[in-house]
N, C-alpha and C positions, 0 to 999 in steps of 0.2 A: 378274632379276639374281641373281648366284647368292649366296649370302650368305658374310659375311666368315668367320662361323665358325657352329656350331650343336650344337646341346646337343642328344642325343636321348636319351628314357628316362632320363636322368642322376637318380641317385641319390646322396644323400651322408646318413650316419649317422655317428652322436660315440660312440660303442663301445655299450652295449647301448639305451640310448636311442629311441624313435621316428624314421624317418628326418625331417631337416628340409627335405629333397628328394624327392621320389618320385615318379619318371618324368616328367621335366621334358623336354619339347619346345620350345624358344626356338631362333628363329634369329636372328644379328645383320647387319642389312646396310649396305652400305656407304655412307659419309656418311649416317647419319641419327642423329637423337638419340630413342635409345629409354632409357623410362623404369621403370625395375621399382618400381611403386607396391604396398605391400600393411602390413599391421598386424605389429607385432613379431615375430619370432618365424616369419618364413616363408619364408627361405629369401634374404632381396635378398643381403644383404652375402656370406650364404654363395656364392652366384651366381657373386658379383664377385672372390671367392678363388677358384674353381674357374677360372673362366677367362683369371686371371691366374697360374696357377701354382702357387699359393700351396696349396692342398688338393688332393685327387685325388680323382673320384668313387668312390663306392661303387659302383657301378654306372652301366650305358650309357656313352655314350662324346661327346666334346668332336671334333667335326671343324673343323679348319683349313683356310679357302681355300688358304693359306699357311704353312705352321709357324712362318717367321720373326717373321711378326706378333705369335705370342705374346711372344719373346724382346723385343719393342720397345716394346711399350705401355706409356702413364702411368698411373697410380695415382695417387687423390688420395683420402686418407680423412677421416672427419669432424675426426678432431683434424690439426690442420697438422704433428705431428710435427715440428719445427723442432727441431733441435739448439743449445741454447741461446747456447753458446759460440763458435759460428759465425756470423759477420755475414750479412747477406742475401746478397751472393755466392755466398759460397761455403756457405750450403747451397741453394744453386742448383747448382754446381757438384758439388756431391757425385754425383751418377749418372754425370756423366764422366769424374768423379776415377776412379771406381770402375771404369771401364770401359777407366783407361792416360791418358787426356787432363789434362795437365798445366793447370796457372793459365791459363798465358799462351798455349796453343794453345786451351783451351776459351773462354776472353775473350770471345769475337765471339758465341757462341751462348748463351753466359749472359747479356750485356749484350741481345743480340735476344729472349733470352726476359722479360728485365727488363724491357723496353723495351714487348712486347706487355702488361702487366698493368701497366704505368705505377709501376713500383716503381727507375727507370734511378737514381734521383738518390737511394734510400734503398740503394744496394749495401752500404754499410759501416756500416749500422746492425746492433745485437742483435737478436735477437725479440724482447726484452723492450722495447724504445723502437717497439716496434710497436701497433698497434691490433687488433683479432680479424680487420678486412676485409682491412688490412695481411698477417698470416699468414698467411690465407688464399692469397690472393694470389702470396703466396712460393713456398710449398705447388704451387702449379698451376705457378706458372712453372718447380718445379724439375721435376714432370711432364712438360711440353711441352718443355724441353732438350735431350731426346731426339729429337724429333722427332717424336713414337709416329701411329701412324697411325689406334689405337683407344686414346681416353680412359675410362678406369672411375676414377667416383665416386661414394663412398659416402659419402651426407648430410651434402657437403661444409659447405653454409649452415644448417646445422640447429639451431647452437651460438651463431648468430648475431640480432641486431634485428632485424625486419621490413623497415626503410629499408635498409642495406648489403645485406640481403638480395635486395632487389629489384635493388639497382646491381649486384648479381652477378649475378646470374640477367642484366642489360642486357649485363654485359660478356661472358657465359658466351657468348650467343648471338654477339656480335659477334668473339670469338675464333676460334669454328665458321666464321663467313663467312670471316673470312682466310686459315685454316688450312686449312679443310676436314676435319678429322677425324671419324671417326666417336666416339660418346659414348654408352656407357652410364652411365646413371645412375638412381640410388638415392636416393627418400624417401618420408617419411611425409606430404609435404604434398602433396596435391590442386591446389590453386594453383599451385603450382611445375611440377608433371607436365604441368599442360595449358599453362600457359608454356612452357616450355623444348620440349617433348617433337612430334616427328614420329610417335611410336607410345608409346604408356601400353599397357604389359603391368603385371593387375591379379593379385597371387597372393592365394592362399587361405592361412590363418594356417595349417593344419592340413597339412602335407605341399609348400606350394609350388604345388598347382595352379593353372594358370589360371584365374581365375575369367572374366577378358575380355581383350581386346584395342583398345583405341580409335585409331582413325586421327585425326590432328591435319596438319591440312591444312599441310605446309612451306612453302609461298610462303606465307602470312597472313603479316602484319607481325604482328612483336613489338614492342611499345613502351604507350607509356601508355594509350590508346586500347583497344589490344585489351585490356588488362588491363579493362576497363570498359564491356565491347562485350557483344551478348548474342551472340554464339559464344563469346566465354570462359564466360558464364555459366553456357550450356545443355551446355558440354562439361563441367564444373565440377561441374555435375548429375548429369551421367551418367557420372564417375569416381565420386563420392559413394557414387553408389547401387549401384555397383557395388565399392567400398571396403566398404560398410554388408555385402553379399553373401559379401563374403571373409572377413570379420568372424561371420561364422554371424547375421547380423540380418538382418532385411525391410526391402527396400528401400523 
């Protein structure tokens, strides 16, 4: 299958600095939730700004199945970014405002993105009368408003409790079954990557290499169970030890 897009040799440097990129080989393919696991400092979030737009490599080059894809993707970062003085709607609504789409013609695809993250009946609340899962939440729905065909997120739950953490990680997956989108995504947890993830790409703190690649079987059910199954385990392991690896430590 041929991949949605693909990073070859990509390089990115911050002006005289070490590069925090260095000849990065990543393909992204379609509908799958790949996860870029590694230690601070190695390149995820930069990743997640190169191939949305946001920075230009230093070097190598970004190919598109499609070019429009770039122009349409969601973004979701770790802080929810909420514009405080804007009820749940309407910063929902902000990417179509921005895009020509009025209130009252955007209405049906705000309310459907509301409606998918169970936020329909908090439209006209503040962020502030909201909870961090709440935010959160906002945050993705005004991602998905779009439509976007590839989701990037950067260690969206990371800021969050263990418990919403996990309902999101439940709901993340059961959004992908409805949707279908593809999903890169970004953290520091192990746990999270072998949950959510169809592919764990593991970088090296020093430059972004790969240290590994781990297949995560996409039919296995997600749910409580696998969280406490010895394949979560034994894959949990072998992230670990290959986390421990990008980390310059013995496995």
């Amino acid at each position: 299958m041929k991949p949605l897009v693909s990073l070859r040799g990509v390089e990115k440097r911050f002006g005289s600095n070490p590069p925090v990129l260095r000849a990065l080989d990543l393909d992204v393919h379609p509908g799958e939730i790949l996860t870029l696991l590694g230690p601070s400092g190695c390149g995820k979030s930069t990743t997640l700004r190169l191939l949305a737009g946001l920075a230009a490599p230093s070097g190598g080059a970004i190919h598109w199945a499609d070019p429009a894809l770039q122009k349409g993707l969601g973004y979701v970062f770790q802080d929810p970014t909420l514009l405080p003085w804007r009820d749940v709607f309407s910063n929902v609504h902000l990417p179509l405002q921005l895009a020509g789409l009025s209130r009252e013609a955007a209405a049906p695809r705000v309310e459907e993105a509301l409606a998918l993250v169970g936020l329909l009946n908090f439209r006209q609340s503040l962020p502030r009368e909201l909870s961090g899962g709440m935010k959160m939440r906002c945050a993705i729905a005004r991602a998905l408003v779009t439509r976007p065909a590839l989701l990037l997120m950067d260690e969206p739950f990371a800021a969050l409790d263990e418990v919403t953490r996990f309902k999101l990680n439940d709901e993340l997956l059961a959004l992908k079954s409805t949707l279908g989108m593809t999903i890169v995504f970004v953290t520091h947890s192990v746990a999270e990557s072998v949950f959510l993830s169809h592919r764990i790409v593991v970088l090296a703190a020093d430059g972004g290499e790969i240290v590994e690649e781990i297949q995560v079987n996409p039919r296995a059910p997600r749910d409580a169970e696998y969280r406490l199954g010895p394949t979560f385990s034994d894959l949990s392991r072998h992230a670990s030890k290959a986390l421990l690896r990008a980390m310059g430590e013995k496995a």
